[in-house]
C-alpha atoms as an extended CHARMM CRD file, in Angstrom:
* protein
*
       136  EXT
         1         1  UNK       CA            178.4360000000      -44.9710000000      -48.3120000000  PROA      1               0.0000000000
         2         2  UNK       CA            181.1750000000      -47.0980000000      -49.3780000000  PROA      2               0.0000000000
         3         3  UNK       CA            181.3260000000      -50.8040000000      -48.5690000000  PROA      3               0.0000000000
         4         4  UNK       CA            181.6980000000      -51.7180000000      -45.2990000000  PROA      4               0.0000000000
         5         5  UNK       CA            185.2290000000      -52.8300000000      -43.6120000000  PROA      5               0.0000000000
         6         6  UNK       CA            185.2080000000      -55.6610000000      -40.5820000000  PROA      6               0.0000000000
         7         7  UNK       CA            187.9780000000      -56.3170000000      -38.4180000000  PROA      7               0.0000000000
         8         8  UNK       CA            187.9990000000      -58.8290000000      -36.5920000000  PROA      8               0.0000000000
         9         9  UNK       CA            190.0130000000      -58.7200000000      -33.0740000000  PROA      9               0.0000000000
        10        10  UNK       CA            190.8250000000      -61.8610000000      -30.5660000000  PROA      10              0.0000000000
        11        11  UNK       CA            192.7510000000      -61.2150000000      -27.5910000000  PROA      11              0.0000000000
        12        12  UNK       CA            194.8640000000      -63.9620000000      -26.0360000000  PROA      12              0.0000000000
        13        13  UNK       CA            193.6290000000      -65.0350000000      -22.1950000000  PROA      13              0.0000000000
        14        14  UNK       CA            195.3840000000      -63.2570000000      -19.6790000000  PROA      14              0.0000000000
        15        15  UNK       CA            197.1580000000      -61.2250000000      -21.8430000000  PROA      15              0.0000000000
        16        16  UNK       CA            197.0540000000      -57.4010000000      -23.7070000000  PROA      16              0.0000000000
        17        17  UNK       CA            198.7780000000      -59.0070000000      -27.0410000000  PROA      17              0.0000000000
        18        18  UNK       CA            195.6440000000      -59.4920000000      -29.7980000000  PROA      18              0.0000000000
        19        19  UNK       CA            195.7470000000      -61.0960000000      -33.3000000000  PROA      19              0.0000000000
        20        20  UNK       CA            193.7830000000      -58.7630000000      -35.5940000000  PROA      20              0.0000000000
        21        21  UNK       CA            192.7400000000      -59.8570000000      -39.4930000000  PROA      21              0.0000000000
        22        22  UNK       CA            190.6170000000      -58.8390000000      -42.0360000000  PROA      22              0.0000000000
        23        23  UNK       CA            190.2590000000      -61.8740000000      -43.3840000000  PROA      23              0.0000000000
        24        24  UNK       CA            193.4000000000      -61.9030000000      -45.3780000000  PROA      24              0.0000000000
        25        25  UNK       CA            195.8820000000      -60.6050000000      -43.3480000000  PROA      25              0.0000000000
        26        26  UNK       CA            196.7720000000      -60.7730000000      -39.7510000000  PROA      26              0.0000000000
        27        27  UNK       CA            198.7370000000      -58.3110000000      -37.5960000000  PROA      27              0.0000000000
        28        28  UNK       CA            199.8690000000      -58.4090000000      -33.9300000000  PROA      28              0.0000000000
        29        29  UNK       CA            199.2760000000      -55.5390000000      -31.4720000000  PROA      29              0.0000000000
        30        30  UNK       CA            200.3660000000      -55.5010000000      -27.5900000000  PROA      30              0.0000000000
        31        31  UNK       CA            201.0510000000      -52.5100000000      -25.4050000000  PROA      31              0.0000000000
        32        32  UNK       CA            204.0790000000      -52.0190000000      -23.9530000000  PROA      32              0.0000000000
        33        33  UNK       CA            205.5130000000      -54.0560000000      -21.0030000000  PROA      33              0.0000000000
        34        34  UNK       CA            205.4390000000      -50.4840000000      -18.6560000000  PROA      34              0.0000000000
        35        35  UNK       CA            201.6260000000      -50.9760000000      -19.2010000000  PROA      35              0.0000000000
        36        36  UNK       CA            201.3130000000      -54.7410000000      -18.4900000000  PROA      36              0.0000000000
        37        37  UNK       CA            201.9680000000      -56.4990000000      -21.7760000000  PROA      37              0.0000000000
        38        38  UNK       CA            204.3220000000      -57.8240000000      -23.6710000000  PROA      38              0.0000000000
        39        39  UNK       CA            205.6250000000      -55.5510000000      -26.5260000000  PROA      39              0.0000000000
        40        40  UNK       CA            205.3270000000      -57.6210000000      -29.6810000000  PROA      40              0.0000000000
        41        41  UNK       CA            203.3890000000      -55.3050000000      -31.6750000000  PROA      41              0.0000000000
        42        42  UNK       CA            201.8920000000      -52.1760000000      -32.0480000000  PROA      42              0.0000000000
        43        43  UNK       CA            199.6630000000      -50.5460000000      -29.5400000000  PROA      43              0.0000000000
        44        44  UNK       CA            196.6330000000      -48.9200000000      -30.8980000000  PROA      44              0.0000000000
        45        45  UNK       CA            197.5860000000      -45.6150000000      -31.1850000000  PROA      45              0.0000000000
        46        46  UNK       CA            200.5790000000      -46.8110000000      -33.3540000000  PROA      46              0.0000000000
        47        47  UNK       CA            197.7890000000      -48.5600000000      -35.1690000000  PROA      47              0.0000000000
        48        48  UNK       CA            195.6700000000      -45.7320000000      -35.9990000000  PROA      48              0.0000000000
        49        49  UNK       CA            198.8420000000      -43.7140000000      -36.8450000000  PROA      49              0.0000000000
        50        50  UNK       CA            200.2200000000      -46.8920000000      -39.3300000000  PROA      50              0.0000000000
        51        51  UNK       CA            196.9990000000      -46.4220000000      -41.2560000000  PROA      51              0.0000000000
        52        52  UNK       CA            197.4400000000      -42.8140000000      -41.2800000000  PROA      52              0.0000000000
        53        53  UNK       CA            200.7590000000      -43.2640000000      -42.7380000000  PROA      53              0.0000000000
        54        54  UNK       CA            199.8840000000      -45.5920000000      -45.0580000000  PROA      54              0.0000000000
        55        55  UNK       CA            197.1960000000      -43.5170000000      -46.5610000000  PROA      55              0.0000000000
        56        56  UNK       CA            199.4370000000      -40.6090000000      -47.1330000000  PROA      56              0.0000000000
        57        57  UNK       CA            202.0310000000      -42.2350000000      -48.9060000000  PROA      57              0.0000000000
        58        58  UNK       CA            200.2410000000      -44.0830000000      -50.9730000000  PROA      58              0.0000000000
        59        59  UNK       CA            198.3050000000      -40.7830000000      -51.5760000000  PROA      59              0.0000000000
        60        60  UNK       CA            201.5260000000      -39.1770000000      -52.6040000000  PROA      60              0.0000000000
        61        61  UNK       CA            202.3240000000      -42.0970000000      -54.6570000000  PROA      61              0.0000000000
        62        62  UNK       CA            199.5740000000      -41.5520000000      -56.7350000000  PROA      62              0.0000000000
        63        63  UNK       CA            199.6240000000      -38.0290000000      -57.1790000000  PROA      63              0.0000000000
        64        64  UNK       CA            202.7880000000      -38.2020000000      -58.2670000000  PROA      64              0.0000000000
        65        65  UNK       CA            202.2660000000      -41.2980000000      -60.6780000000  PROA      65              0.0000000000
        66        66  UNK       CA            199.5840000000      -38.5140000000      -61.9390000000  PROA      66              0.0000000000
        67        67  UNK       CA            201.5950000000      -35.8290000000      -62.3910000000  PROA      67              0.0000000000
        68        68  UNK       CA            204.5830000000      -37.8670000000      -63.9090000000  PROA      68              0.0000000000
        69        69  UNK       CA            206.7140000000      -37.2000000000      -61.1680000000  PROA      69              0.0000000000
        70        70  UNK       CA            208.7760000000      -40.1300000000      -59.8790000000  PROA      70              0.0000000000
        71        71  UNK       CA            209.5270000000      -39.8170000000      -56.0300000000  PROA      71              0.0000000000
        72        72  UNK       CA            211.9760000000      -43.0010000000      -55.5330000000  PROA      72              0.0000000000
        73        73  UNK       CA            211.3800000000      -44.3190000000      -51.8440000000  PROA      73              0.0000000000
        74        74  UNK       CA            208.8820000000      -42.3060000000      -49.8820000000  PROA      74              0.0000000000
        75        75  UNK       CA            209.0470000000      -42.2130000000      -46.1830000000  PROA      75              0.0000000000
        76        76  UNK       CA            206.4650000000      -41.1080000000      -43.6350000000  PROA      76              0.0000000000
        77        77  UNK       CA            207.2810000000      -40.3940000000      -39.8440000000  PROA      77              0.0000000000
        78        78  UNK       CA            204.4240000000      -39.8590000000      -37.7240000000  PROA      78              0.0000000000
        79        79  UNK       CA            204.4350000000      -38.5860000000      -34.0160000000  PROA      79              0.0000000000
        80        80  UNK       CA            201.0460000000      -37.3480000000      -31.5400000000  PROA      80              0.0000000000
        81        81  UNK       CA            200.2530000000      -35.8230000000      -28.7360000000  PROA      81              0.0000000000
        82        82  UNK       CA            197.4650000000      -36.0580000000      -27.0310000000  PROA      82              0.0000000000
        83        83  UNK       CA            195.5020000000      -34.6400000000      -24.0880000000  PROA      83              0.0000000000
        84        84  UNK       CA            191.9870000000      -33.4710000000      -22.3980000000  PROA      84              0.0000000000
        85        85  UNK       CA            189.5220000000      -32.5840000000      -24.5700000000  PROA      85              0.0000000000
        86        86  UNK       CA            186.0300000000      -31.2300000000      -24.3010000000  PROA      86              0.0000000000
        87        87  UNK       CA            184.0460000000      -33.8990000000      -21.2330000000  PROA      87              0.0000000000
        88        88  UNK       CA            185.6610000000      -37.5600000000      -21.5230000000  PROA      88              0.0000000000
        89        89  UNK       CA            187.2500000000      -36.6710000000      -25.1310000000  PROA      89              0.0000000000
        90        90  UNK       CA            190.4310000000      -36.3400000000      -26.3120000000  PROA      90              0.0000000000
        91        91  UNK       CA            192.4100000000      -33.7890000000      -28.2480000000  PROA      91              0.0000000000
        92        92  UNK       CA            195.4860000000      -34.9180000000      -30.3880000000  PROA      92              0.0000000000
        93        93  UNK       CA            197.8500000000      -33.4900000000      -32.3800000000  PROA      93              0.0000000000
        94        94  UNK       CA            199.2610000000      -35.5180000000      -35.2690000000  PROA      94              0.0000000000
        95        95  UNK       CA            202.4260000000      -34.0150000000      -36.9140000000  PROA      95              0.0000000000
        96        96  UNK       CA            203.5300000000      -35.8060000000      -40.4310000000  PROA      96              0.0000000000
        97        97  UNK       CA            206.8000000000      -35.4740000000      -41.7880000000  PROA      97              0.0000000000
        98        98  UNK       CA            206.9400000000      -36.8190000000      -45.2810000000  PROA      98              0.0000000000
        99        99  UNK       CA            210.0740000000      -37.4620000000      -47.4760000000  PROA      99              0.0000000000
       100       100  UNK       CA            211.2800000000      -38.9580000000      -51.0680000000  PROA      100             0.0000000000
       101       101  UNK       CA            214.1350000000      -39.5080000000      -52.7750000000  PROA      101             0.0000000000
       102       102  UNK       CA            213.9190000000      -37.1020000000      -55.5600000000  PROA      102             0.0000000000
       103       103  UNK       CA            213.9140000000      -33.6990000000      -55.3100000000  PROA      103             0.0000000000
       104       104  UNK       CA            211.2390000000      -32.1790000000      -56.5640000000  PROA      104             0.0000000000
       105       105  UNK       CA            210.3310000000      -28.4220000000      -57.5410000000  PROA      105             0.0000000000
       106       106  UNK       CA            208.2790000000      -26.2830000000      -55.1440000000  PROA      106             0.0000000000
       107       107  UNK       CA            205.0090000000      -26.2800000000      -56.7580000000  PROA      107             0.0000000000
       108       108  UNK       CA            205.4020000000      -30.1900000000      -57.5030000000  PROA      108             0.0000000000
       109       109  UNK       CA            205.9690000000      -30.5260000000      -53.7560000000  PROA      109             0.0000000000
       110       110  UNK       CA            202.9690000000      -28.1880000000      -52.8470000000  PROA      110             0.0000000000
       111       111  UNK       CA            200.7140000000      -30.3260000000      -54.7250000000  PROA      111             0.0000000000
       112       112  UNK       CA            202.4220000000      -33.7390000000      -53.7680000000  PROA      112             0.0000000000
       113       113  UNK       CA            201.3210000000      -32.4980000000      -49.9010000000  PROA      113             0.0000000000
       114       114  UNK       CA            198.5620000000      -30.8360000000      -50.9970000000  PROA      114             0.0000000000
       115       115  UNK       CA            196.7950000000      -34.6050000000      -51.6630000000  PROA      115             0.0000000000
       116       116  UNK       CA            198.5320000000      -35.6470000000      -48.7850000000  PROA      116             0.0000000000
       117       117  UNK       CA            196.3220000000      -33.5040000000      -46.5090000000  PROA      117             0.0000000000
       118       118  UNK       CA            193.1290000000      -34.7360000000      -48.3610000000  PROA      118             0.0000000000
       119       119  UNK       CA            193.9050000000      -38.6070000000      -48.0570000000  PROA      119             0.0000000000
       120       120  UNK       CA            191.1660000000      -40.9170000000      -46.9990000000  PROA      120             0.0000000000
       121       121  UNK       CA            192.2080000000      -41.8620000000      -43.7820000000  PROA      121             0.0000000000
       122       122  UNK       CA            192.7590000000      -38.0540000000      -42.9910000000  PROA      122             0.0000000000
       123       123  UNK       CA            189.1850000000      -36.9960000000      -43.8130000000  PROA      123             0.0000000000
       124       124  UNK       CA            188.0950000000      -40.0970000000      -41.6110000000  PROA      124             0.0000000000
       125       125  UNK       CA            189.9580000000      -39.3150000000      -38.9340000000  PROA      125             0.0000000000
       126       126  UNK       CA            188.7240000000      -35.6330000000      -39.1170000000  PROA      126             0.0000000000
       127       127  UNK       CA            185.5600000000      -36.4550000000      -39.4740000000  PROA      127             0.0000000000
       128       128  UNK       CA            182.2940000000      -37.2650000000      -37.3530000000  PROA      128             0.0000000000
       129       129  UNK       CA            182.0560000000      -40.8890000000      -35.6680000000  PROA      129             0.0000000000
       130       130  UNK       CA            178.6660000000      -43.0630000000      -34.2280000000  PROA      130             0.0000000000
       131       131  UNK       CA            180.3230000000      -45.9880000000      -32.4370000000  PROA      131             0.0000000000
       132       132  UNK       CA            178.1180000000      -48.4980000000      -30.8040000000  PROA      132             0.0000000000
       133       133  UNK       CA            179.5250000000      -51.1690000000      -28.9640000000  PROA      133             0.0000000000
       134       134  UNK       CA            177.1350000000      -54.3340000000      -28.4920000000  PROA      134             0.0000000000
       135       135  UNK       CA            177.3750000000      -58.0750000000      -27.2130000000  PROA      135             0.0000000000
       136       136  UNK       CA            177.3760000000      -60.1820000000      -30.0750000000  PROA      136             0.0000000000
């Protein structure tokens, strides 16, 4: 297995807003005020989706740095929907639009996407999960 990530998450009292870091970099998530907090910063579905996003671009990135193929700005918009899966579980549906500057022939683009699809955070999210939850 690869080496082991750690997040560490500290919610503010009386309050949904939360200062996450990894040690080297912090980012604020909330939910939104129609759910009782305070909006300044994601929530964390738009979490999971930002790492998503980021995955696939720089995924693209690279394949394209590999093929020779230089994209300009590339652009990722992300949307889900989600409802009842099988028991307590969930079913979503992720759609990803992705977009660059240069135009690029069709079996450049089929490949670019191609790698896209097979992006870390993609086969993650795809794949199986053991989650324990403990008391430290």
């Amino acid at each position: 297995m690869a080496t082991p990530k750690t997040i560490t998450i500290t919610n503010k009292a009386n309050s949904y807003e939360s200062l996450i870091t990894n040690g080297r970099h912090t980012v604020i998530a909330d939910e939104p005020e129609d759910l009782g907090g305070t909006d300044k910063g994601m929530d964390p579905v738009e979490l999971v989706l930002a790492g998503l996003a980021e995955c696939k671009v720089v995924t693209v990135r690279a394949k394209a740095n590999k093929l020779g193929v230089e994209l300009g700005e590339i652009r990722a918009t992300l949307s889900i929907e989600t409802g009842k899966g099988e028991g307590r579980n969930l079913a979503s549906n992720i759609e990803v639009k992705l977009d660059w500057d240069t135009a690029t022939s069709e079996e450049i683009t089929e490949k670019i996407l191609g790698a896209a699809g097979r992006c870390y955070v993609h086969r993650l999210l795809q794949g199986s999960f053991d989650i324990s939850t403990t008391r430290a």
